[in-house]
Structures are given as C-alpha cells and as structure tokens.
C-alpha positions in Angstrom: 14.7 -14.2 17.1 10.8 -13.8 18.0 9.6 -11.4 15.4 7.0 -10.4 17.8 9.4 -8.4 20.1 11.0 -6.2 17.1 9.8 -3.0 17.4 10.2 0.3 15.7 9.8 3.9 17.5 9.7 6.8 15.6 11.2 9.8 17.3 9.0 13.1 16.8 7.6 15.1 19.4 4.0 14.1 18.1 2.4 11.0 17.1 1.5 11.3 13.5 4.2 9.7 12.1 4.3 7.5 14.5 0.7 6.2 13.6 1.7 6.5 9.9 4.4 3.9 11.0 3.0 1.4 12.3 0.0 1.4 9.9 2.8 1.0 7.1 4.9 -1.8 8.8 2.5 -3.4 10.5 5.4 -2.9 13.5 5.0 -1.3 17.1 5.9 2.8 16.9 6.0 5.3 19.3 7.4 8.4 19.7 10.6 8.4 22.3 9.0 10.8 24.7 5.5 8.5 25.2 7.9 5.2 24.8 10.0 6.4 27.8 7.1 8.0 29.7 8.2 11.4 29.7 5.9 13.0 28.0 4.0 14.1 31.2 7.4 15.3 32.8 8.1 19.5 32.3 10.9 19.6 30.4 13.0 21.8 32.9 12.0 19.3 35.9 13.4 16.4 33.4 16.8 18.4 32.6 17.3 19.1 36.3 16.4 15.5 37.4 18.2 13.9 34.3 21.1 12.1 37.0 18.3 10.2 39.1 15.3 9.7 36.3 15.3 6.3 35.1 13.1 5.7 31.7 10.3 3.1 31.1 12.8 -0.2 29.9 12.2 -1.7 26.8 11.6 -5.0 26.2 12.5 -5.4 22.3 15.0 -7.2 20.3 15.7 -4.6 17.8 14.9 -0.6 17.8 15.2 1.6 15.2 15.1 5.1 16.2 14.2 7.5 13.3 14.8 11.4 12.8 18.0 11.2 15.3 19.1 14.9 14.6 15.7 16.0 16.7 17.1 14.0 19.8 19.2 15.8 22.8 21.6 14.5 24.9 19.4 13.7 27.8 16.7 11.7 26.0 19.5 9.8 24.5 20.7 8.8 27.6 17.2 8.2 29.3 16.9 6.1 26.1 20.5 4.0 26.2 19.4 3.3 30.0 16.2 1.8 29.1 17.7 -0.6 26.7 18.2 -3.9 27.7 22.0 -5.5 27.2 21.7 -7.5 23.8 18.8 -5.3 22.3 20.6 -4.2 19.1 20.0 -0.3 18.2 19.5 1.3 14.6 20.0 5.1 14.6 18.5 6.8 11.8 18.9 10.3 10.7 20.2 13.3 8.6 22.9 15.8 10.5 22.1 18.1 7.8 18.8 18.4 9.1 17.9 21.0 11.8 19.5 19.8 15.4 17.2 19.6 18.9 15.8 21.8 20.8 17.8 20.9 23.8 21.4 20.4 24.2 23.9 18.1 22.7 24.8 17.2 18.9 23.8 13.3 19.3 23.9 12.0 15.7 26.6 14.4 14.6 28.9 13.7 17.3 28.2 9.6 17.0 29.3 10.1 13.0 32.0 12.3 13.8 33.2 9.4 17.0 34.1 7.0 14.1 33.2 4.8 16.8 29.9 3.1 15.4 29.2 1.5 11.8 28.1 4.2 9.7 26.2 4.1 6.3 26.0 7.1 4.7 23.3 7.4 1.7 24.6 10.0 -0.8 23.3 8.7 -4.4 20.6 10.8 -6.2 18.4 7.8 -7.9 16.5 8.6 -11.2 13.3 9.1 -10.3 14.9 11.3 -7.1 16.7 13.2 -9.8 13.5 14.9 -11.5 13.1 16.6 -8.8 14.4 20.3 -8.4 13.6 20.2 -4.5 16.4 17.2 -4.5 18.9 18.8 -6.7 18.7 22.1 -4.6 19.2 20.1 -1.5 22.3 18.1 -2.7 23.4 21.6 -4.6 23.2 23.7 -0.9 25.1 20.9 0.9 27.3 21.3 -1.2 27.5 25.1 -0.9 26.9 25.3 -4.1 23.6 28.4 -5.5 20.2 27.1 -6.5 19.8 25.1 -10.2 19.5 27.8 -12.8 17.6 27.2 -16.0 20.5 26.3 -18.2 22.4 23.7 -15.9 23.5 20.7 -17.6 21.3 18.8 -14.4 18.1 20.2 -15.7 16.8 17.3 -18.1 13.8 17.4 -20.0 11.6 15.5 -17.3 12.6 17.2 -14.7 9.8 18.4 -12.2 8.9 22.3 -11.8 8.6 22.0 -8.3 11.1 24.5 -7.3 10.8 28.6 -7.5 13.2 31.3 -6.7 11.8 34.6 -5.9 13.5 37.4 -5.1 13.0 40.2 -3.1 15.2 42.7 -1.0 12.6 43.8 1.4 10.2 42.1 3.9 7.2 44.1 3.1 7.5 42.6 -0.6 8.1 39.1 0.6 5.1 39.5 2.4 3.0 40.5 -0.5 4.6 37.6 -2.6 3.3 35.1 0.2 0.0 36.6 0.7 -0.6 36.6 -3.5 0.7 32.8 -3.8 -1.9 31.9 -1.2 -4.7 33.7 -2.5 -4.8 33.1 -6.3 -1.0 32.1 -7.6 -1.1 29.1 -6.5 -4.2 27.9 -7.4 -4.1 29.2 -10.7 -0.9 27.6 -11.4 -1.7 24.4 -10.2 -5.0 24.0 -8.4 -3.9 24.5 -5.3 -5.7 25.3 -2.6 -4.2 27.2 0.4 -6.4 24.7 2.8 -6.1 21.3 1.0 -2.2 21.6 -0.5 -0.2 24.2 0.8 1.5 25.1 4.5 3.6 28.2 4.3 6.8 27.8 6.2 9.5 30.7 7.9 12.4 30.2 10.0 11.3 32.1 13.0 8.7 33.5 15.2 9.3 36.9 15.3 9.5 40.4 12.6 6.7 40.5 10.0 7.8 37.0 8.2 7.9 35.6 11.2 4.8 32.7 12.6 3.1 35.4 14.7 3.0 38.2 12.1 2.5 35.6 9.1 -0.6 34.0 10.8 -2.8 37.6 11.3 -1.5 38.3 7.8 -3.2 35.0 6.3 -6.1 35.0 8.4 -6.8 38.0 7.8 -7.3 37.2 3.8 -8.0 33.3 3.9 -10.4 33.6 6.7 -11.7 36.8 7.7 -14.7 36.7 9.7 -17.4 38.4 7.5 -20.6 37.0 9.5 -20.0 38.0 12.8 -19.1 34.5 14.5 -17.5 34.0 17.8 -14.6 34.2 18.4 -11.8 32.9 21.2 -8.8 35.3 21.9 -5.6 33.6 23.8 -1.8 34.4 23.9 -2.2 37.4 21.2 -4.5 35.3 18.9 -8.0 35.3 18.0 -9.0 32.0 17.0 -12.4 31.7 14.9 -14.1 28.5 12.8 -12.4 27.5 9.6 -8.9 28.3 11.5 -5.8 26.1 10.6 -4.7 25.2 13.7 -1.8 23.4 15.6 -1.2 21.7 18.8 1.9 22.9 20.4 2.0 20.5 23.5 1.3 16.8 24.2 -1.5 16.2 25.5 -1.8 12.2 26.1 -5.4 12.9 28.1 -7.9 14.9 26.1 -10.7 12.8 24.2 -11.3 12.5 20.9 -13.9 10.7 18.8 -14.2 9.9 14.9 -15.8 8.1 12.0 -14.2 5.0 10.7 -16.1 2.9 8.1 -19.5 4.0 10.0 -18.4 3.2 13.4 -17.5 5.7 16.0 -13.8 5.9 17.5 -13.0 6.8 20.7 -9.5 7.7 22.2 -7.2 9.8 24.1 -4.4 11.6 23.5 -3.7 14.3 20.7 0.2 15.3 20.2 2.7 18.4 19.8 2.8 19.1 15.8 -0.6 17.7 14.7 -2.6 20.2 13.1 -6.0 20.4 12.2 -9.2 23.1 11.2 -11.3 24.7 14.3 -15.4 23.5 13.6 -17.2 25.0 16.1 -16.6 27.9 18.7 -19.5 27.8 22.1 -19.4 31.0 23.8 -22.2 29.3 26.1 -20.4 26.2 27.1 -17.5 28.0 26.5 -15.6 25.3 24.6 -13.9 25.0 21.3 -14.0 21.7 18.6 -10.8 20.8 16.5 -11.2 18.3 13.7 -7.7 17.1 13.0 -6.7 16.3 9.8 -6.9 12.5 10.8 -10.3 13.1 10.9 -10.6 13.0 15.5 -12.6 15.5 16.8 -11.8 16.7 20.0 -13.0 19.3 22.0 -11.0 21.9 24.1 -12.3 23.9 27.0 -11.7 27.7 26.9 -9.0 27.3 29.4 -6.8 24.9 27.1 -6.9 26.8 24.1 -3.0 27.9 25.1 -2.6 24.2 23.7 -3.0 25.4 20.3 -2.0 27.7 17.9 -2.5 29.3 14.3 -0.8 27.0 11.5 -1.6 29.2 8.6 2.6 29.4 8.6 4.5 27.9 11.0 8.5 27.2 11.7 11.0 24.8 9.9 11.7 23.0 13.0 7.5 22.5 13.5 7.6 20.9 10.1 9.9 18.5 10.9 8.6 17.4 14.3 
C-alpha cells in the first residue's frame, strides 16, 4: 500500500480541527463538506437534488471519518458514492453524542445493523479516571445522578473540575453565570472569561438561551465605555474586543497572518471558528476579525450576517 494515498478527513462543519489534524499526523484532513465540494451548495438545493448530485471521488486507500454522529443521511451517501471500490472506510464516533442537523441516525443505526465490525471503547483508564467531567459522563449514560462528595469513585487525586449549582429559576441561573464570568472564576482559578472560558446553553431562545446570554455578557465583559463604533446586524450590535463566531463557510474571504515573521496569506475561514473583533471602519465601512489562529480577515458591512456573538453559544456549536 502507497502510504502516500492514506488520507484522513475529519468531519466538522469548520476547519479547525481539521487543520489541527493534519498538523498532528502529518496526514491529509478535510472536512466532508469541502472534501466532497459541497460546501458552496445551499443546503436545501443539496437535499432536494440529493438523487442526481454526485460528490468530488476520492482517490485514497484508507479514510477515516471522525465525529460520525454530526453526519446525515445524505452526506453519507454523497460520501459512500465518492468512494472508490477497495478504498477501506473507518467510521469514528460517539452515538451518545448530539446527532445531525439533518435527517437520518447514521452511526446509531450502522451499530444497531450488526452489520459492520464494531469496537466499542467503554474502559475509564487512570489518568481518565481523575477526572469528575469523565465520571459524570460514564455516570449520566448510565442514568445514573452526578458524583456526590462521599462516592466510593472520588479518590484523593481526583480533579475538581466538575460543579453542581443549583437553582430553580432562570433569573438566578443567570446571575450565577454572569458572577462566574466576572470574578468567580478568576478568583478560583485565574481564569479569565477571554483567555479560558466559553459559556455554553442548549438553545437559542428564553433568557439562558445564545441570543439573551450574549447581550447579558456583553453587556458586563465588554461594555462600550468610550464611545467606539459600533455595527448592528440580525438583533446584534457588534463592537471591538467582541467574541465572535462565524456561522457559515465561507471558503473565499482573505485572510492574512504572522508566522515566524513572515506574512501568510489564504482564503477561506469556516462555520464554528471563533475569534475577537479588532477594528470597526464606519468610513470604509468594514469590520476586522482576528481569529484565534491568529488570521486576520476583514469583513465588509454587508457580510457581517456571517458572524455572530460567542460570548455563549449552543452545545451542538461546540461540537462542530
């Protein structure tokens, strides 16, 4: 086998983790939608066309698909008709972990088949163990309440790095939020809302929802004292020092950085990479982003829809 042609594509709906890939493996990876060229298709066109579109074929001994619970039925099957006979397939994923946003149960319906070689991973290892995020995640799939602090798992080493609080109305949860970013946090230990911490909720709308959430933490983590411009879009007003996300791929806007002195230029920045707003231009009527990858790109005032606030955003976001 010519280890040239393996290659590995990581399935997100942005390319972070692809890059983070391939930088770790040293291996080809893409995301599924820029590896089939459909990231430029609308998605409803795509569901409505998804009998006659053929995806890009793929010329690869062995792909490994990552994150299958994020994939629907129809980029499955524009991704089993790009394959070439003989290519072997790995599927990788967790059906415990939230399903697509379009139809279809792939992974849990291929495990469920009994029709494909299955491996399921379900030891705790030791150093996996300390952890009270892991424990809690084995205990609720297990349908079992959160570790309390006299459970025979708790050992001596075992990591603080889980909380309960709780609070019967919303207003209260909201305070709770708004103190651990502003002060609780830090002072407990040293973290700071913009370096360490990303406040997730599982939905968009009420007051601990993304929309309500993200006027609620601007308002205290960046309120804008000096008077500085500011862009409104879709309900939003979007000022410097905003954490920001970009909600759609765009594979054509530039971007430009610093790597060891020498500057960087590319295109393309993708759905779920987030980043801090540098500069707003009422003049020239644009808006910089410096991701956290360190690209700068630069948005006109009529792409701004592109982006969002990512003071908080959803579950699913996080795991795209």
């Amino acid at each position: 086998m010519n280890k040239k042609n393996i290659k590995l594509y990581y399935v997100h709906q942005h390319g972070r983790a692809a890059k983070r890939m391939t930088e770790t493996t040293g291996k080809e990876a893409s995301t599924l939608h820029r590896l089939l060229e459909i990231g430029k298709i609308d998605e409803d066109s795509l569901y409505k066309n998804a009998s006659t579109y053929q995806g890009e074929p793929i010329d690869a001994d062995v792909v490994i698909v990552d994150e299958l619970s994020m994939v629907d039925m129809f980029v499955m099957n524009y991704l089993l008709k790009a394959i070439y006979i003989g290519t072997k397939l790995v599927l990788v994923g967790d059906c415990d972990q939230l399903s697509s946003v379009g139809p279809g149960s792939v992974l849990k319906d291929l495990i469920s088949s009994s029709t494909i070689t299955t491996i399921h991973l379900d030891k705790i290892f030791r150093q996996a163990a300390r952890s009270k995020i892991i424990l809690n995640a084995h205990r609720v799939n297990n349908g079992k309440t959160f570790i309390s602090k006299d459970d025979e798992e708790i050992e001596n080493d075992t990591k603080e790095d889980f909380f309960w609080i709780k609070e019967k109305s919303q207003e209260n949860m909201l305070a709770q939020v708004i103190s651990l970013c502003t002060g609780r946090l830090e002072k407990f230990g040293n973290y700071n809302f913009f370096q360490n911490i990303q406040v997730l909720t599982p939905t968009k709308k009420t007051l601990l929802g993304t929309k309500e959430l993200n006027k609620e933490l601007q308002k205290v983590l960046n309120p804008n004292l000096y008077n500085l411009p500011e862009k409104a879009s879709m309900g939003a007003v979007f000022r410097k020092g905003d954490r920001i996300m970009q909600i759609k791929n765009n594979y054509d806007i530039v971007w430009e950085r610093e790597v060891y002195g020498k500057k960087e230029i590319g295109s393309g920045v993708f759905n779920g990479e987030m980043g801090t707003i540098k500069e707003i231009n009422e003049k020239d009527k644009i808006v910089e982003v410096e991701f956290d990858d360190e690209k700068i790109a630069t948005y006109q005032f009529s792409e701004v829809d592109q982006i969002e606030h990512s003071y908080a955003i959803t579950i699913h976001k996080a795991q795209r």
